[in-house]
C-alpha positions, -999 to +999 in steps of 0.1 A: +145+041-862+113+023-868+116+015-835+120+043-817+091+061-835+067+030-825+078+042-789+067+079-793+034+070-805+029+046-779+000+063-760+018+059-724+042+073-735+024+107-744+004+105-711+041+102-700+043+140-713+013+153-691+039+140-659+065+157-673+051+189-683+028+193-647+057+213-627+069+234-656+036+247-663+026+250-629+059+271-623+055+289-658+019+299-650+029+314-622+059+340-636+030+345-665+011+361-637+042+382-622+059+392-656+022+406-662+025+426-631+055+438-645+079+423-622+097+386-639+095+361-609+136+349-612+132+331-577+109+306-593+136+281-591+139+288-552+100+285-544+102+254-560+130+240-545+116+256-508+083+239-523+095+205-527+108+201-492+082+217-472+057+194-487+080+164-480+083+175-435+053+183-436+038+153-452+061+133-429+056+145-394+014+151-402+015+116-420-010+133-442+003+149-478-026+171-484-015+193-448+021+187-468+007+202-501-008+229-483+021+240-463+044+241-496+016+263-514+014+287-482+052+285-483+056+294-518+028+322-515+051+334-484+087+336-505+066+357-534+051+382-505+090+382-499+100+385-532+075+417-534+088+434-503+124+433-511+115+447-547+091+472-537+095+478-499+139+479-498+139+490-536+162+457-548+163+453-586+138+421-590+168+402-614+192+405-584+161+395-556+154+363-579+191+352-580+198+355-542+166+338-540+177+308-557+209+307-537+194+307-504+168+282-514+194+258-523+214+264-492+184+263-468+166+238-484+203+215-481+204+227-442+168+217-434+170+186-451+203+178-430+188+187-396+158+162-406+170+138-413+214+137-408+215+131-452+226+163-470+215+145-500+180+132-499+152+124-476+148+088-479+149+083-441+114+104-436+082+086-444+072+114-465+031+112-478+025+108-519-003+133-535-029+111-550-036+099-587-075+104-600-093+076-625-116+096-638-149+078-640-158+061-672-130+069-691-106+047-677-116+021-700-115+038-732-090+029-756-062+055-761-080+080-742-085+067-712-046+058-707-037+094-718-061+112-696-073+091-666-054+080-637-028+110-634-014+131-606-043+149-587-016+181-596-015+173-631-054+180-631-050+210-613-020+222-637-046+221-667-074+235-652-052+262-640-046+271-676-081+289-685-086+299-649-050+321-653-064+329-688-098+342-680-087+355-647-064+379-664-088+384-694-120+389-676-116+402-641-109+435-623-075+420-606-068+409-640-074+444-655-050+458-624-024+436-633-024+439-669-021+480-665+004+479-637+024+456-662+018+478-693+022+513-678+025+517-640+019+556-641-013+551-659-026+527-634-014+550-607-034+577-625-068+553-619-060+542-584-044+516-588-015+508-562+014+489-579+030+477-546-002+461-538-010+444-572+032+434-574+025+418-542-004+399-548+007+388-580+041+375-570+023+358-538+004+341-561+031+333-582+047+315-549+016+296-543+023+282-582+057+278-578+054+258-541+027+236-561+052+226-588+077+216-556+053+201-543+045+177-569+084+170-575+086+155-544+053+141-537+037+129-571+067+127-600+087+108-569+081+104-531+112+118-519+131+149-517+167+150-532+194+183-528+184+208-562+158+185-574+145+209-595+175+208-615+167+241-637+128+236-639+124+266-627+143+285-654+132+264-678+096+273-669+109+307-678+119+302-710+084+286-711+061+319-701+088+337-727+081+311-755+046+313-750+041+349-754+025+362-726-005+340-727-020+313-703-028+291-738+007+296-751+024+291-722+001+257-720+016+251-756+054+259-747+052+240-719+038+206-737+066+216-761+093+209-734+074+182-719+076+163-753+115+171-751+123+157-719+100+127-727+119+120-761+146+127-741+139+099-711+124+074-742+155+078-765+175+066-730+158+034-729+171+029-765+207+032-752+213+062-768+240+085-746+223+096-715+245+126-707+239+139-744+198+130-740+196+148-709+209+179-732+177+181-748+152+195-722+174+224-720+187+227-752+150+233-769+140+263-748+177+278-762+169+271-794+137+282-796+142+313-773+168+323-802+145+318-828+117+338-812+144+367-802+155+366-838+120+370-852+112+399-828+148+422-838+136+411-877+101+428-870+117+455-852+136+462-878+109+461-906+089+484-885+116+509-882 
């Protein structure tokens, strides 16, 4: 026991969390956005997935990563256009849109990766490109801190600063205004001016664009290959993440770290040969619990108030 809790505090172990947490709250800010626009983002799974392979063929026939991040964000950006016109050009209920996302992501994405490279099951034959890692100057060779915060994933950077930029773009802008009334009462918003279609469009584009950042960095920064349904339920979990945190760029940030310090416990507690298949429970067995917990505190105040 002693043991173990040596290994939690270990500081590279909690910059361990920052790796961890990067795709879920790059996915999680992004159905923040759409759930504000009044429309969940389900298919987050699917841009992901889409994500994490576009980076990896484009990053291996460009031989540059950066052309391979930029085509997965365009390529996110273009399944939440998608996503918008299904919903709101052919009328599709958004729950059903997001789930037949999801399929076809995993299908294509197991197809494309095939005609690549002849492996159904992962692209180790490409010479796929890795994103970059940052020292940040100075405070590499700080003790404590400069473990935890310098030398991570050029993403990972991006993933935090993308927390008060979601937060004060929604807070403090006129697109943020738009989407926060389409969101809260559509007819109201029509009553101003505002178009719904176009505001559920460029939210869930930029939902994509999130989402296809998040693949990105699964397959070109947490490892340098691409694997059939590597997300493995990120994408839902990043859900349950945008849920937990209550609407809210900073407590999304929170639920996110949350279930970044799961899966880390979770990967540490391995190493101490503890059951892997039950460890690997816990990342998706704390959004369940606490999703329960916060449903059962909302019926209690429900309640009172009624």
């Amino acid at each position: 026991m002693i043991e173990f809790f040596s290994a939690i505090a270990d500081p590279a172990v909690f910059a361990t969390v920052l790796r961890v947490m990067t795709p879920l709250l790059l996915a999680a800010l992004g159905v923040l956005i759409s759930d504000r626009a009044g429309v969940l983002n389900i298919g987050m799974e699917g841009i992901m997935l889409s994500g994490a392979l576009i980076g990896v063929l484009v990053s291996a026939a460009t031989a540059n990563p950066f052309l391979g991040l930029f085509a997965a964000l365009i390529g996110g950006g273009l399944l939440g256009a998608l996503m918008a016109f299904f919903i709101n050009g052919l009328g599709t209920q958004f729950i059903i849109t997001g789930i037949a996302l999801n399929m076809a992501a995993l299908a294509a994405t197991t197809l494309g990766l095939f005609l690549a490279t002849g492996d159904k099951g992962m692209s180790g034959a490409l010479k796929s490109g890795v994103l970059p890692n940052i020292d940040i100057p100075l405070l590499g060779g700080v003790p404590i801190l400069g473990p935890l915060l310098s030398g991570h994933h050029m993403l990972t950077y991006l993933a935090i600063l993308a927390v008060p930029a979601v937060a004060i773009m929604l807070a403090r802008t006129p697109f943020g205004l738009h989407i926060r009334a389409v969101g809260s009462d559509p007819k109201a918003a029509a009553a101003a001016g505002i178009s719904r279609n176009r505001v559920q469009l460029y939210a869930l584009t930029l939902s994509g664009v999130l989402g296809g950042a998040a693949g990105a960095y699964l397959s070109m920064g947490y490892v340098s290959w691409f694997a059939q349904n590597m997300t493995a339920g990120r994408g839902f979990i990043a859900l349950a993440a945008e849920v937990m945190g209550m609407g809210t760029a900073w407590g999304t940030f929170a639920a996110a770290a949350v279930l970044g310090i799961a899966e880390t416990v979770a990967i540490t507690m391995q190493t101490k040969g503890l059951p892997s298949e039950l460890m690997q429970m816990i990342p998706y067995i704390v959004p369940a619990v606490m999703l329960t917990v916060y449903a059962a505190r909302r019926q209690a105040k429900a309640r009172k108030i009624s």
